[in-house]
C-alpha positions in Angstrom: 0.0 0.0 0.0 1.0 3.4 -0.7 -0.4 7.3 -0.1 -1.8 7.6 -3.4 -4.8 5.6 -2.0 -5.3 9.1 0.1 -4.7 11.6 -2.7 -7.6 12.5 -3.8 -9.4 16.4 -4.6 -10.8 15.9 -1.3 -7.8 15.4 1.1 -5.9 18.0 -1.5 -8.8 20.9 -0.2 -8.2 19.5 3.6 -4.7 19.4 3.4 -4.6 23.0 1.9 -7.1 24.5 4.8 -5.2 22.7 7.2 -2.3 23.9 6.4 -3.7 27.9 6.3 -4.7 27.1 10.0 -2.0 25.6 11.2 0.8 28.0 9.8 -0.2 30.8 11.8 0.0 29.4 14.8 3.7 27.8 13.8 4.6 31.4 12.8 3.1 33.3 16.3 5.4 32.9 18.8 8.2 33.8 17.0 6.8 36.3 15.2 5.4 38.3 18.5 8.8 38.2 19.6 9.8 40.2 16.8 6.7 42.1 17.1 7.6 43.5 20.5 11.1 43.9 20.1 10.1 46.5 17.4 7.9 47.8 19.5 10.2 48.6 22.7 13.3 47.4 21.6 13.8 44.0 23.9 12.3 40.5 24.0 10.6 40.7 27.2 6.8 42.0 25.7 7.5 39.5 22.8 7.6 36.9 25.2 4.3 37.9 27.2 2.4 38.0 23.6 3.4 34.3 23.3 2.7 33.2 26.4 -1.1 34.8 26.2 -1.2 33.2 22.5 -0.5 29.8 24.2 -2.7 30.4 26.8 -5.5 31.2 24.7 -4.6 27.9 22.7 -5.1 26.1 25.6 -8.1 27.0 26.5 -9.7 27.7 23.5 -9.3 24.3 22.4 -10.9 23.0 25.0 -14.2 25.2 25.9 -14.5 25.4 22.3 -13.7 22.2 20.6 -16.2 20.7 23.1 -19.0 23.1 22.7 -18.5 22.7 18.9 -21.6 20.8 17.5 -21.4 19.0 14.5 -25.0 20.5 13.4 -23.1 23.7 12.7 -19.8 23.0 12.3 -18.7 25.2 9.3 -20.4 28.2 11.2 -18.7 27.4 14.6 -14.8 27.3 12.5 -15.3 29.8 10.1 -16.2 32.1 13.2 -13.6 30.9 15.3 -11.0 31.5 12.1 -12.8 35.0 11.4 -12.2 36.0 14.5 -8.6 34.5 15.2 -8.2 36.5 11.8 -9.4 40.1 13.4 -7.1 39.5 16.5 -3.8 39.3 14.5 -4.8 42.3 12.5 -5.2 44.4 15.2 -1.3 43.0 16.5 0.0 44.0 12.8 -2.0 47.5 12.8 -1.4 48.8 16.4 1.7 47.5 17.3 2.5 50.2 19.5 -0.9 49.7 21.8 -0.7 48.9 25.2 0.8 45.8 26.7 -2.7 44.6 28.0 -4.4 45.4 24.7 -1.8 43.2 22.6 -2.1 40.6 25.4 -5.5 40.5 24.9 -5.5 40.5 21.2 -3.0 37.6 21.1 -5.3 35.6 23.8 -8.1 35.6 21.3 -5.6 35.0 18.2 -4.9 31.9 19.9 -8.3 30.9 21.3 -10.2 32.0 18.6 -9.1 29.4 16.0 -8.2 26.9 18.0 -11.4 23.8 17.8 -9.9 23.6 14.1 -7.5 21.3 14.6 -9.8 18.4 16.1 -12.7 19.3 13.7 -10.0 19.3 10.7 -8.9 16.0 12.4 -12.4 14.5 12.3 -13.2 15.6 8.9 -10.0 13.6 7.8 -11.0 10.7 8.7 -14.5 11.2 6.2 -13.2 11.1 3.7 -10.7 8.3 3.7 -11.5 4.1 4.2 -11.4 2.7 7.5 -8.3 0.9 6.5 -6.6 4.4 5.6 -6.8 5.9 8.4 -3.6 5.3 9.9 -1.9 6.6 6.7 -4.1 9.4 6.5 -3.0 10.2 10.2 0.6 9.9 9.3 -0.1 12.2 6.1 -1.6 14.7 8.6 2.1 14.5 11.0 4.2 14.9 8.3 2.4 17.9 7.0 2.2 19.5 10.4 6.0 18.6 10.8 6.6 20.3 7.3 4.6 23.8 8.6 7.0 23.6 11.6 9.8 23.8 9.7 8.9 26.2 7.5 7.5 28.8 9.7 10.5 30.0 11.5 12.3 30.5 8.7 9.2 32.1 6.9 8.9 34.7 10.2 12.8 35.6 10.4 12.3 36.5 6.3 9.2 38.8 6.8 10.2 40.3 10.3 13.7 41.8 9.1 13.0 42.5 5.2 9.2 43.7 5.5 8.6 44.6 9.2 8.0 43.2 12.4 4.3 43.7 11.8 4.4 41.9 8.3 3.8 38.1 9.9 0.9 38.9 11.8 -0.5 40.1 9.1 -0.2 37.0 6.9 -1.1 35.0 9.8 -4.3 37.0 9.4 -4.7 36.2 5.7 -3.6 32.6 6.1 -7.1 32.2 8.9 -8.9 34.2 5.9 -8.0 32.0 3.0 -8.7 29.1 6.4 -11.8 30.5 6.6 -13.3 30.7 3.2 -11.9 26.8 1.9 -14.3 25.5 5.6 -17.0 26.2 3.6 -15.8 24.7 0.6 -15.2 21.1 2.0 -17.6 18.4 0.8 -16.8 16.8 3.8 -17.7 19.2 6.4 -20.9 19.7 4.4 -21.7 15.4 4.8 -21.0 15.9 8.7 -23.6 18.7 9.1 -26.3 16.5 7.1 -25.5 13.4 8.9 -25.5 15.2 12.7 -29.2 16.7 11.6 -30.1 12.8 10.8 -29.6 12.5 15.1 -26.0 12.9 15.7 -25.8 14.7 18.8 -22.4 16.4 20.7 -21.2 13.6 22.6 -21.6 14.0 26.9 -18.7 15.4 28.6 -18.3 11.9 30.4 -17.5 10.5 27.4 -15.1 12.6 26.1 -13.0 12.8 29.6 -13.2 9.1 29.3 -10.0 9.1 27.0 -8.2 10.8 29.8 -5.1 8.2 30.2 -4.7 8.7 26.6 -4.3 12.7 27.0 -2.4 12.1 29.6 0.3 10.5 27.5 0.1 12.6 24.9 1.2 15.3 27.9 3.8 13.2 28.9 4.8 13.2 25.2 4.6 16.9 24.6 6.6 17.5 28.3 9.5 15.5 27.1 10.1 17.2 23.9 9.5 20.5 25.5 12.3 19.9 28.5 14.6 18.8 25.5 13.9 21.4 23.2 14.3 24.4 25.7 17.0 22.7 27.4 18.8 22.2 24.2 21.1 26.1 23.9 21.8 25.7 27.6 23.2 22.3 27.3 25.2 23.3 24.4 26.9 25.9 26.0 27.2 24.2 29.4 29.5 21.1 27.1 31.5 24.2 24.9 29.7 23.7 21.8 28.5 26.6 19.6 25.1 27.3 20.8 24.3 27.9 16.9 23.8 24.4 16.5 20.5 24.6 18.5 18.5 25.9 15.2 20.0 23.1 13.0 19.6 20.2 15.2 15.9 21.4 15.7 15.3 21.7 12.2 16.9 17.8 12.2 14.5 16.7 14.8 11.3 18.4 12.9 12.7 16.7 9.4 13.6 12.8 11.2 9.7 13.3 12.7 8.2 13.4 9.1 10.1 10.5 8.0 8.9 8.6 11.1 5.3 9.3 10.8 5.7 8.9 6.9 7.6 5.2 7.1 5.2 4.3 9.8 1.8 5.3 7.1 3.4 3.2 4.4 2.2 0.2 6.1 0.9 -2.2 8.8 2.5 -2.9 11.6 1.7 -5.5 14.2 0.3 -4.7 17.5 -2.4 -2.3 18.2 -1.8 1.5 18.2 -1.7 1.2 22.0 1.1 -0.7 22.0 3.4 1.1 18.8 2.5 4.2 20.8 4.0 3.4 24.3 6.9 1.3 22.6 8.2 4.8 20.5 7.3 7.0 23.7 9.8 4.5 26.1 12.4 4.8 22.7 11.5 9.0 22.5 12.5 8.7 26.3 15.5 6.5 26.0 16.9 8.7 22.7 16.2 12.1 25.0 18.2 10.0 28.2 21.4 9.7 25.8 21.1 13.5 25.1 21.5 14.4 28.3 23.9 11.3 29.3 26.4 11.0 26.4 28.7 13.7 26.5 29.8 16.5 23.6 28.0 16.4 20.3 27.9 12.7 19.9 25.1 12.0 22.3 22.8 15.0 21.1 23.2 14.2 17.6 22.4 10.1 18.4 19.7 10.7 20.8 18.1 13.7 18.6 17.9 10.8 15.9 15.9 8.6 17.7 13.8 10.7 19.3 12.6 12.7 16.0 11.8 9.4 14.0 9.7 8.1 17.2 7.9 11.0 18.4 6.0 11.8 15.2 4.8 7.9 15.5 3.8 8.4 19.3 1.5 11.3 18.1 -0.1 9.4 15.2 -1.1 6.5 17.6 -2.2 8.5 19.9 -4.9 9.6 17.4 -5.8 6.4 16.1 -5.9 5.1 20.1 -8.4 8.1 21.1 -10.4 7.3 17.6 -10.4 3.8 19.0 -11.5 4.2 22.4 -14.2 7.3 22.0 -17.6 7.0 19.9 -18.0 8.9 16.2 -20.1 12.3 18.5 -16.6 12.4 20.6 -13.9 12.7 18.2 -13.9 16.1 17.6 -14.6 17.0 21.3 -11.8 14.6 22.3 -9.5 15.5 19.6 -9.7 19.3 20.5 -9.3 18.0 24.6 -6.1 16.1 23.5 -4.3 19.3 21.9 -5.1 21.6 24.9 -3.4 19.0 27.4 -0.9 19.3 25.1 -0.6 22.7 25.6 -0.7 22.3 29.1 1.9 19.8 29.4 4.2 21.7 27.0 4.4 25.1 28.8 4.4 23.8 32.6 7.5 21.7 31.4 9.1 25.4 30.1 8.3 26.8 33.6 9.9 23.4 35.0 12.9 23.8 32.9 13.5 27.3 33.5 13.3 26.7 37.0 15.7 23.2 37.0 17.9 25.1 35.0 18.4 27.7 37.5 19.0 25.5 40.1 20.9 22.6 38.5 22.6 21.3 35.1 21.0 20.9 31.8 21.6 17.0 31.8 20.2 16.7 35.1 17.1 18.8 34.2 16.4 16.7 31.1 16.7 13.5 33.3 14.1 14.8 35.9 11.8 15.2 32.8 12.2 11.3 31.5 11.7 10.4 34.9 8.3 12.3 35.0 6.9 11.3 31.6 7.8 7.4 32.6 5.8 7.9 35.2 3.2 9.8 33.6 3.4 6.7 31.1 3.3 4.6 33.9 0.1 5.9 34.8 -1.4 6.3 32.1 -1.2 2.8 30.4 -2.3 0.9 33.6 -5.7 3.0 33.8 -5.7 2.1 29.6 -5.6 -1.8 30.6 -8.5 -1.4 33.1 -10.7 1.1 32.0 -13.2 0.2 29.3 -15.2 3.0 27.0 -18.0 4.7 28.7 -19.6 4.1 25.5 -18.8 1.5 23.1 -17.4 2.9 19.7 -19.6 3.0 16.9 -18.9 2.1 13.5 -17.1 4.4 11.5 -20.1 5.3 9.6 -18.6 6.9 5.8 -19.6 10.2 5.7 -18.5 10.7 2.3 -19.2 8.9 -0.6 -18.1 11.6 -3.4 -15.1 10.2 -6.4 -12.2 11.3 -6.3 -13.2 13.1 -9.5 -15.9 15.4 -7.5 -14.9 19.1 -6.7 -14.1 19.4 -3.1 
């Protein structure tokens, strides 16, 4: 089997709104950075903007993405894009405002938008087979992998040759183009008919029945976070140019699309469950020898394992919540899964800021394995006992268009 079973004129239009979602919130936290440096002239402001933008991320995914209803779910995203859009054309108009009022704006820039990445999810998954799904998932990594590594770069260009201002403004044309394609997909069209057949928004119970599976995709999230921030201070602490950080990171976001693309060109056995806590225990033991090995050797060794696993620990994750939660949950529990993320990515930046004041850079990358094995731990003993609050459904099709149908 290959990914041409995918291709179609349908995933083409989903991969293309996805991708005008997703790009903006690659580019934000970089680009407010530069935003408020132009502004005052240090990082500091920068810095708050991204930390609201994250904020609102977090918990716009999850009021959101569960109140979404799949009766009305191109209203509920193109409003959600419209006004994400709004927000980050007030940052690039009045850069100069007040700290509160750009705090504010970047909040909503982040909340705004963010039940599109577990409706866009969900909408996936209508229009490929059952049996596709996996590969579809893995399309959906490596293409997120791909805007990650674009985005910096793309931020650095516009900031310093057009103006600090210039990415928020294409972040606000990005939700816009976002926006407008929402209401082009056949397949959020099919969801809306099906749901006012007597699919109904799935009880909260439900949903927060997946919870040992968000809780290892926080674990998953915390570990790359502790190695990722901790990566420039390790560097310097061994004597190595702390230029490297930016080209290892671009090494780890590259190795992660090859995972997630080698593990979609086939089946593997075992279940999702099991693939996802083998390449999380390998994403730990890759991130140990980072922090173990000393000089470049051991970063460069353990930075290779770690990016062609962690893409895979993501994709089963997906297919493990799909799995476990009915057809009314997925979007609900999709959305849930990305703001734990969230959540588990920026306390393990306050964790490492605070290790590293108080301790080496090895020794804070250790304490975080530790806590994601036990997190793990945790997290696949309640998976063994606990059964669905509500069996899964059949994965009814909710799209039987040719590939030859406009999209």
């Amino acid at each position: 089997m290959s990914y041409r079973t995918i291709l179609t004129r349908q995933t083409g239009a989903w991969a293309f709104t996805a991708s005008m979602t997703r790009l903006p919130v690659a580019m934000a936290p970089l680009a407010m950075v530069f935003l408020g440096h132009g502004a005052t002239g240090g990082y500091s402001t920068g810095s708050v903007l991204a930390a609201f933008f994250i904020a609102g991320e977090v918990v716009g995914a999850w009021a959101l993405g569960t109140f979404l209803h799949p009766r009305r779910l191109r209203l509920h995203l193109s409003t959600g894009l419209g006004v994400g859009a709004a927000a980050f054309t007030a940052l690039a108009l009045w850069p100069d405002a007040a700290l509160p009022v750009l705090a504010a704006a970047s909040f909503v820039a982040g909340g705004a938008p963010a039940a599109s990445p577990g409706a866009l999810r969900t909408l996936l998954t209508s229009v490929v087979d059952d049996k596709d799904v996996a590969r579809a998932f893995s399309a959906d990594s490596i293409l997120t992998e791909l805007v990650w590594l674009a985005a910096p770069g793309l931020v650095v260009l516009l900031a310093l040759q057009a103006g600090p201002g210039v990415p928020m403004a294409v972040c606000a044309l990005c939700l816009v183009l976002g926006t407008a394609m929402v209401f082009t997909l056949r397949s959020a069209r099919a969801v809306e008919a099906d749901a006012a057949e007597g699919g109904e928004r799935a009880p909260t119970s439900v949903v927060l029945s997946g919870w040992p599976i968000y809780v290892t995709s926080a674990a998953a999230m915390s570990l790359m976070a502790v190695s990722e921030l901790v990566l420039t201070p390790l560097l310097q602490y061994r004597d190595l140019p702390v230029g490297l950080a930016g080209v290892l990171l671009m090494v780890f976001a590259g190795l992660s699309a090859l995972g997630a693309f080698v593990y979609g060109l086939r089946s593997w056995p075992g279940t999702a469950r099991t693939h996802s806590l083998v390449c999380l225990v390998g994403t730990a033991a890759g991130i140990t020898v980072v922090a173990l090995v000393p000089g470049l050797t051991g970063i460069v060794l353990g930075f290779l394992a770690a990016g062609v696993l962690q893409a895979v620990v993501m994709v089963t994750r997906n297919l493990s919540l799909r799995e476990a939660l009915p057809n009314s949950a997925h979007t609900a529990g999709y959305s849930v899964m990305y703001a734990v993320q969230g959540i588990g990515y920026s306390l393990s930046a306050v964790f490492a800021a605070v290790m590293l004041d108080r301790s080496t850079p090895s020794a804070a990358i250790l304490t975080g394995v530790a806590f994601t094995l036990l997190l793990t731990a945790v997290s696949t003993l309640a998976e063994r006992r606990a059964q669905p609050a509500t069996a899964p459904l059949p994965v009814k099709k909710q799209c039987e268009t040719p590939e030859s149908s406009p999209s």
